[in-house]
C-alpha positions in Angstrom: 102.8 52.2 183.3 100.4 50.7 180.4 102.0 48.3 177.6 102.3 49.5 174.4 99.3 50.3 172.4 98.8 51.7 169.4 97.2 55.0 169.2 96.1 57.0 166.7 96.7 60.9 166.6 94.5 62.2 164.0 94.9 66.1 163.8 91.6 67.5 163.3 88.7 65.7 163.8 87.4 63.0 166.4 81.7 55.7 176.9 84.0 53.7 175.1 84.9 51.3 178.4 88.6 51.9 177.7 89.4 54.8 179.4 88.8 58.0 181.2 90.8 59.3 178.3 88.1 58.7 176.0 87.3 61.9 174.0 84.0 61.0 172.8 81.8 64.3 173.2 79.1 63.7 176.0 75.7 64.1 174.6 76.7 64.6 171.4 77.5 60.7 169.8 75.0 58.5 169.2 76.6 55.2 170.2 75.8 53.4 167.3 78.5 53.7 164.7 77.2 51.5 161.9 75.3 52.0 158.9 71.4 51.0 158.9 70.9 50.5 155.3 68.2 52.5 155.4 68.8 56.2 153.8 66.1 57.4 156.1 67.8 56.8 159.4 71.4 56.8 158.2 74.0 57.1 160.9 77.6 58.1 160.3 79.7 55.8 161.8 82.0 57.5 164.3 84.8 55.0 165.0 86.7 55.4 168.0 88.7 51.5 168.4 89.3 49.6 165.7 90.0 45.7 165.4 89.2 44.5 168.8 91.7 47.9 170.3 94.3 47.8 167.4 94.2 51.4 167.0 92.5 53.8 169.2 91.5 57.1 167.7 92.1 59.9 170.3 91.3 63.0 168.6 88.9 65.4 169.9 85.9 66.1 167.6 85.4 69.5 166.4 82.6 71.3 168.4 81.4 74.9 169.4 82.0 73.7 173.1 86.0 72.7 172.3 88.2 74.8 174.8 90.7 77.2 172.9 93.5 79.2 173.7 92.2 82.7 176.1 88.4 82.1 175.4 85.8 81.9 177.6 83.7 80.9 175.1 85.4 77.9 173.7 85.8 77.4 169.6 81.9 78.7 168.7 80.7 78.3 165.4 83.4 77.2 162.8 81.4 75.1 160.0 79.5 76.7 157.3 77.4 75.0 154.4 79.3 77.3 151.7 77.3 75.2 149.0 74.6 72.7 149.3 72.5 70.0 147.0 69.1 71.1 148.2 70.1 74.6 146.8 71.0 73.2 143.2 74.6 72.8 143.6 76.1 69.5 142.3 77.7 68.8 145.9 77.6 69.7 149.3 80.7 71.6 150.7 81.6 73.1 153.9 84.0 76.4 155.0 85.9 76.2 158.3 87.3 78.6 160.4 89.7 77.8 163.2 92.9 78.7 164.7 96.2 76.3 163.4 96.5 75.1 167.3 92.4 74.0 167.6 91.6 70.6 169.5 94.2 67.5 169.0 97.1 69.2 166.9 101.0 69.1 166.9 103.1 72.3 167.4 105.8 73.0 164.7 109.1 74.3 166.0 108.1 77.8 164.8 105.4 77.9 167.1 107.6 78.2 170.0 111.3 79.8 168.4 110.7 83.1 166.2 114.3 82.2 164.6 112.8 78.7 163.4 109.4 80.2 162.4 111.1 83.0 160.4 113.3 80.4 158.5 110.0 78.5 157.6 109.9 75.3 160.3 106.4 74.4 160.0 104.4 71.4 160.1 106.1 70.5 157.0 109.2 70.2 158.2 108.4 67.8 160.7 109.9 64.1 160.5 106.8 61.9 159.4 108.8 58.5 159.7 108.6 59.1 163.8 105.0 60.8 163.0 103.5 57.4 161.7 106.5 55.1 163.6 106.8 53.3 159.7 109.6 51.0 161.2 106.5 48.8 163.3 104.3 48.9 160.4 103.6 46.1 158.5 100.4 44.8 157.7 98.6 48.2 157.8 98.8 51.4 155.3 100.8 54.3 156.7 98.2 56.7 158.3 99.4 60.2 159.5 100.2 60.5 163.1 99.6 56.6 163.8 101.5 54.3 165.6 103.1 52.2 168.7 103.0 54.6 171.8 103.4 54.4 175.5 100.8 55.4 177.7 102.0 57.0 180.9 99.8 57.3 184.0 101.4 61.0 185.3 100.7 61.3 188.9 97.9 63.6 189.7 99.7 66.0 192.5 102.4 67.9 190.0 103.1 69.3 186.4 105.9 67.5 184.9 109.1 67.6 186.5 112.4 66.2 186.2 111.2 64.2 189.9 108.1 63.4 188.0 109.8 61.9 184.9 112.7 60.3 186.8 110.2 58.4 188.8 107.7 57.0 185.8 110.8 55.1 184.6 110.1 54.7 180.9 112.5 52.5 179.3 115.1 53.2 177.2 114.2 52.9 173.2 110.6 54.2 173.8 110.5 56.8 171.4 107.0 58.0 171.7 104.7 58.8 174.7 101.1 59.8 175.5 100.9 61.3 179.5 97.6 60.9 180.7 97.5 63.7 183.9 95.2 65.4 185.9 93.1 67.0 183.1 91.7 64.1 182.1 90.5 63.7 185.3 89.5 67.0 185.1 87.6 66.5 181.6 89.4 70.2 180.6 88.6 69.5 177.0 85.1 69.3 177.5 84.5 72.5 179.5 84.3 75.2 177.1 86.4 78.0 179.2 89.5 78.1 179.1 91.7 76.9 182.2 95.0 78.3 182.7 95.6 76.0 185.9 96.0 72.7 184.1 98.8 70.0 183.8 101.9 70.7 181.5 105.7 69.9 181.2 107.8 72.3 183.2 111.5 73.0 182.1 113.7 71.4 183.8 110.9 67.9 183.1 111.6 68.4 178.9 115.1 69.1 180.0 115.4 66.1 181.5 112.9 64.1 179.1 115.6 65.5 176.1 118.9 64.5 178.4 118.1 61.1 179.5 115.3 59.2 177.2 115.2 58.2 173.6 111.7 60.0 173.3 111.2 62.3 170.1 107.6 62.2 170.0 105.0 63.5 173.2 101.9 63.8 174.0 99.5 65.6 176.6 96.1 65.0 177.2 95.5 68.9 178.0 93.8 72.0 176.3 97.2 74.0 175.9 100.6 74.1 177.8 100.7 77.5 179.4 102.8 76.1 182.5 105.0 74.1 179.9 105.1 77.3 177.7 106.0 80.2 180.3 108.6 78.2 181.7 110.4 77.4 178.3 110.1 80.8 177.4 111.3 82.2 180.5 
């Protein structure tokens, strides 16, 4: 297993020689992520580590190629200029259209129990004190979905079993976990179609995840959970 790190789980937008994990979008960044002072060749800066590896943003960047849920075709074109400056508007400003569960996102418990998504559990009803992990903040400004996390190396010949989380021994008070599997290896979220044979969390593995570890918050390096979901479900 890694130590601790902080990560940061920004949920809409996002090589560096951290990790394979990386989501910077191949051929699409421009490597430099500082401002010229020159208007004419201005570049945005697209930060991915910050302070020397203090936070890691791990986000996926919105893109036509980003795999979604079914598709083939992967998210196509979201981003429109509804208004622009160089057509006499006083600022520029963009409509988007995506689905809620696009890129890097978290699932609200209606998204999985009709009961919970009649009564109204959406992402507003989720705890933000274990979103941001405030209790290890203290000389940073409480940023949505930031904070201590463990990164777990899953091993690459199964989805996530009980076997499989019995044997990656995470200690007891961990309460947040990124697993890095097989897709990453795989690059599945930079491969436009859809692929239903990637890694997820089988039942009996969030069964035991729930029964014997103090983790409230996970994460998967993956396009979607179909294994995870059809086994719940079932």
């Amino acid at each position: 297993m890694n130590s601790l790190s902080i990560f940061a789980f920004f949920c809409a937008i996002s090589v560096a020689a951290a990790s394979k994990a990386y989501p910077s979008v191949p051929g699409l960044d421009s490597g430099d992520c500082s401002f010229t002072g020159d208007e004419t060749t201005l570049v945005p800066p697209r930060r991915e580590v910050y302070d020397d590896g203090k936070i890691y943003d791990i986000s996926h960047r919105y893109v036509p190629t980003l795999p979604v849920w079914d598709s083939e075709e992967g998210l196509g074109h979201f981003l429109w200029l509804a208004y622009s400056i160089k057509n006499g508007s006083r600022a520029n400003g963009s409509a988007m259209q995506i689905g809620a569960h696009t890129g890097t996102h978290v699932d609200a418990p209606g998204h999985f129990y009709d009961n919970y998504y009649d009564a109204g559990f959406d992402v507003d009803s989720l705890d933000l004190r274990l979103l941001n992990d405030v209790d290890n903040w203290t000389d940073m400004p409480m940023v949505l979905f930031v904070g201590l996390t463990l990164l777990v190396d899953v091993p690459r010949v199964s989805n996530i079993t009980a076997e499989v989380m019995k044997s990656l021994n995470i200690p007891k008070g961990v309460k947040r976990v990124l697993f890095r599997t097989l897709n990453t290896d795989r690059r599945l979220m930079f491969k436009k179609e859809f692929d239903t044979s990637y890694v997820g969390f089988l039942e009996d593995g969030a069964k035991w995840l729930v029964e014997n570890t103090d983790i409230k918050l996970v994460g998967l390096i993956a396009a979607l959970q179909i294994l995870a979901i059809s086994s719940v479900l079932t």
